[in-house]
N, C-alpha and C positions, 0 to 999 in steps of 0.2 A: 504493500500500500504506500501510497505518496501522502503525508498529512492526513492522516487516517481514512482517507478516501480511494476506493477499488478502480484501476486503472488498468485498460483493454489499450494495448499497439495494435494495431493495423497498418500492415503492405503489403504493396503490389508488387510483383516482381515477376519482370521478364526476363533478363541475363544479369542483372548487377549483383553476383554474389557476393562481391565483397562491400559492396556499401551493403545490402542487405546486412551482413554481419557483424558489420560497427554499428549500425542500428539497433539491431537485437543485445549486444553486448551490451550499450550506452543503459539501453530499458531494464535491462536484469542489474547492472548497477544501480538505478536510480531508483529503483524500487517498484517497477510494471509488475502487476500480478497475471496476467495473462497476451499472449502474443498470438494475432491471428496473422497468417501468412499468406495469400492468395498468390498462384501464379500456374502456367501452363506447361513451367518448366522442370520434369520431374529430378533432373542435374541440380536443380536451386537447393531441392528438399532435399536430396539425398547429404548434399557437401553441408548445408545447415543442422541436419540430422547429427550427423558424426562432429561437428564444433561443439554443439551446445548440449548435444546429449545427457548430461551427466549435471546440466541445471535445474533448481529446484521451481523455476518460474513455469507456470502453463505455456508450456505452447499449441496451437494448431497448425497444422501445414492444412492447405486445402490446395489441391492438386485440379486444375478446370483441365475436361479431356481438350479443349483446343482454347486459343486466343480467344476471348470471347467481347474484348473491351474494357476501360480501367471501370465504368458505370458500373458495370456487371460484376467485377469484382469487390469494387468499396459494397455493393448490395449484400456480399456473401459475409463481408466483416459485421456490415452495421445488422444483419439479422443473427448471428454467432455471440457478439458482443456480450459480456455478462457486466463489464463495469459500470462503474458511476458514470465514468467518463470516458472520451473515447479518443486517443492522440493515433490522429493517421499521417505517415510517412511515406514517401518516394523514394524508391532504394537506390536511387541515382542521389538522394542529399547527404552531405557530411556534416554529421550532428558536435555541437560545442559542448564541452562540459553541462551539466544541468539545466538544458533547454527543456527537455522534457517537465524536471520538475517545476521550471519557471513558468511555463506555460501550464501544466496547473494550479500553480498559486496563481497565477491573474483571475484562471477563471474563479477559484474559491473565493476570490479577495471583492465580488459580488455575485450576489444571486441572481440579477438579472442580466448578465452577461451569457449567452450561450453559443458562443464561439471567440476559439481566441488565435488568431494569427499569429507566426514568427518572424524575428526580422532573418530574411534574407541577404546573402551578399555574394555578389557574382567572385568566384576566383579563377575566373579570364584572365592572363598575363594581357599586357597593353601595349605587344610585340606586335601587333597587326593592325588596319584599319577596321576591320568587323570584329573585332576583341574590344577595341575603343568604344566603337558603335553602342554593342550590349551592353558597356557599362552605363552607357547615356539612356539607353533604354531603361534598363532598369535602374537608375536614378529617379527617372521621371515616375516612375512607376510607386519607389519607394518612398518619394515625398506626399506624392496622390494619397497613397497609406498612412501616413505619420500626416496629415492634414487632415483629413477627416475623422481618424480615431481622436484626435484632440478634439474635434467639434460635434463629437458620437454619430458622424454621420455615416461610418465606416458598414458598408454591406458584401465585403469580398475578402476573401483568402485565395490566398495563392496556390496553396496545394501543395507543398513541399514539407511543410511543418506543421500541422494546426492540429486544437485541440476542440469537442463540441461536448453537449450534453447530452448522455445515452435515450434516445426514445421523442427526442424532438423532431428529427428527422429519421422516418424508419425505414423508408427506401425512397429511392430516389427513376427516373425512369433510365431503362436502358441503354437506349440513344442518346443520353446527354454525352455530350462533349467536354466539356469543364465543370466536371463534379463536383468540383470546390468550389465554385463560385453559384455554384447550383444550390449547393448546401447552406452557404452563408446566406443568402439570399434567403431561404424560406424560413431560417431562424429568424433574421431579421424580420420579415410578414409573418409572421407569427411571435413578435411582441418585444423578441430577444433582444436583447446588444451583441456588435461583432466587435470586440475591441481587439487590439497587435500588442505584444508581449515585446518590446525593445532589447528586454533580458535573455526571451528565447532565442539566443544566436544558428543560426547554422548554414550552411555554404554550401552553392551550386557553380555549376559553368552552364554558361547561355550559349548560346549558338555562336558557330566559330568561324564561319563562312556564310557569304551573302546567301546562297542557297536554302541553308540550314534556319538561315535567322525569316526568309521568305514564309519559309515550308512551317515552323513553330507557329511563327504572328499570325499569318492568315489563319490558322485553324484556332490559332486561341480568338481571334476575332468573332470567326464563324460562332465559336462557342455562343462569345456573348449575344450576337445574333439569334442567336437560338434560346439563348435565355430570357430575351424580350420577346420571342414569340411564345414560350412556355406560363411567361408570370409577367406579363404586358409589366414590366417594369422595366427601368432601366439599369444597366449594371453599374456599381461604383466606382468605374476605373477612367482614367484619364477622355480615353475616345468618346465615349459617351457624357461624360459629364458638360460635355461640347452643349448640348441638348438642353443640359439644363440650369448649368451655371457657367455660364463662357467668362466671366469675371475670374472664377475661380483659377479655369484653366490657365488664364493668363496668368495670374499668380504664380501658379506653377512654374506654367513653364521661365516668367524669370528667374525664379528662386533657383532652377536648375543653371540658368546661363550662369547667375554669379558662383555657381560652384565649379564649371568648366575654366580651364587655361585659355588663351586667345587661341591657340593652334586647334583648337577642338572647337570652337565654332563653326568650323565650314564641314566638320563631321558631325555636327548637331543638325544642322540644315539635312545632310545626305539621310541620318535617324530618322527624320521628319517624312523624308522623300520615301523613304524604305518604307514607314510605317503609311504611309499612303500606299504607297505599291500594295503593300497585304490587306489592307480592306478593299483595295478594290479586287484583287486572288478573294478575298473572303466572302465578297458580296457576290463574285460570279459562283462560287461554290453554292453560294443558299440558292442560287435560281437554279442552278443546276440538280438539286437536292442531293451531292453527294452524302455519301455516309462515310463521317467524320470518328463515328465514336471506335472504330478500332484504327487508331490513326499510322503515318509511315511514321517511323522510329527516325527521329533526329537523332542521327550516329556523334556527332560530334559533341551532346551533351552529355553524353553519354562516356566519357573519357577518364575522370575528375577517378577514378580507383586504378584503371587498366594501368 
């Protein structure tokens, strides 16, 4: 137990077995009582089997006979789940000392809190132009986040680290696209707070080539697209807030110039140009009604253990 309170890990995992395993590691140090596992990959379970074997924490492996989509499997966790609460993980993230338990103190630290975000931080070297790019992305991304949680206006997680409360959300539908953002959202319309835990650190690589950064944005676009068609609402992230508070965005987006060098302006502009490139990839995708929710694997985020 974390602070006397019963706490379910959930991840997905497709090939990352060794973040898989610093994850499961970090949770049986911090005090997780149960660990669900979903993946397709019977290699994941077996090399995780023989690490952890001889641990006193519940674990579950659940083995899907094929790829079935991450919706489909967050469904397998949050119907499994026996905790209070429920911290879901991306076995592509590299977790910091005591994220886990930080991110349950936020959520205990109110009761009407029912989801809590982590801070994310890209660890892209700034060896390349599209290494540069993703960190400007996500800048802009993580000021969006630390803006509105100060103003409780915060309706989104990232997906990488968060943590909800058991039975607020008890499935979610198959085809969604961005399960995180799917989940924050309906805690949120149904009354909750989404507040970001600053304390909960932990570390990704964003796309490493223009291709790769193409192929992510548009489909996390798509996502939200689809989010506003599911819960006619709008999503809380940068593109959309266009919509409803264009003041805001402006804000934003200075607060991010003053944190750029002069030499990274004219790859702020290219950011801007890219991230228009992917909604309009995102907006031909919805007319086209592909199916997003078993998405291609951006190989290059994918690195951050190999």
């Amino acid at each position: 137990m974390i602070d006397g309170v019963k706490v379910t890990l959930g991840i997905c995992v497709l090939t990352e077995k060794m973040g898989a395993l610093q994850i499961v590691e970090k949770a049986i140090k911090e005090g997780v009582d149960e660990i669900i596992l979903v993946t397709p990959n019977p290699h994941i379970i077996h090399f995780l089997a023989e690490k952890v074997s001889n641990k006193e924490t519940n674990i579950h492996f659940i083995l899907e006979s094929r790829r079935r989509g991450k919706s489909v499997a967050v469904n397998e966790i949050l119907s499994r789940a026996s905790g209070d609460l429920i911290v879901m993980a991306s076995a592509d993230v590299r977790l910091a000392e005591g994220a886990i338990k930080n991110l349950v103190r936020k959520m205990l630290s109110d009761p009407d809190i029912g989801a809590v975000d982590s801070n994310v931080s890209l660890m892209n070297s700034r060896n390349s132009i599209s290494n540069r790019i993703a960190h400007i992305t996500w800048l802009l991304h993580n000021l969006t986040m630390a803006k509105l949680n100060c103003e409780e206006r915060l309706g989104h997680i990232a997906g990488d680290l968060y943590c909800i409360r058991r039975g607020i959300v008890q499935k979610i539908p198959d085809d969604i696209i961005n399960d995180d953002a799917y989940i924050a959202m309906s805690i949120r319309l149904k009354g909750f707070k989404v507040a970001r835990c600053k304390e909960a650190k932990c570390y990704i690589l964003g796309p490493q080539n223009p291709i790769d950064y193409l192929l992510q944005r548009s489909r996390v676009i798509r996502g939200h697209f689809q989010l506003l068609h599911y819960l006619k609402r709008f999503p809380t992230v940068l593109e959309f807030l266009i919509f409803e508070d264009i003041h805001k965005v402006f804000s934003i987006i200075g607060e991010a110039v003053k944190h750029l060098k002069p030499s990274e302006i004219l790859l702020f502009f290219i950011a801007i140009l890219l991230e228009a490139m992917a909604v309009i990839m995102a907006s031909l995708k919805s007319f086209l009604r592909n199916n997003e929710s078993i998405w291609t694997i951006v190989n290059s985020t994918k690195e951050l253990f190999s």
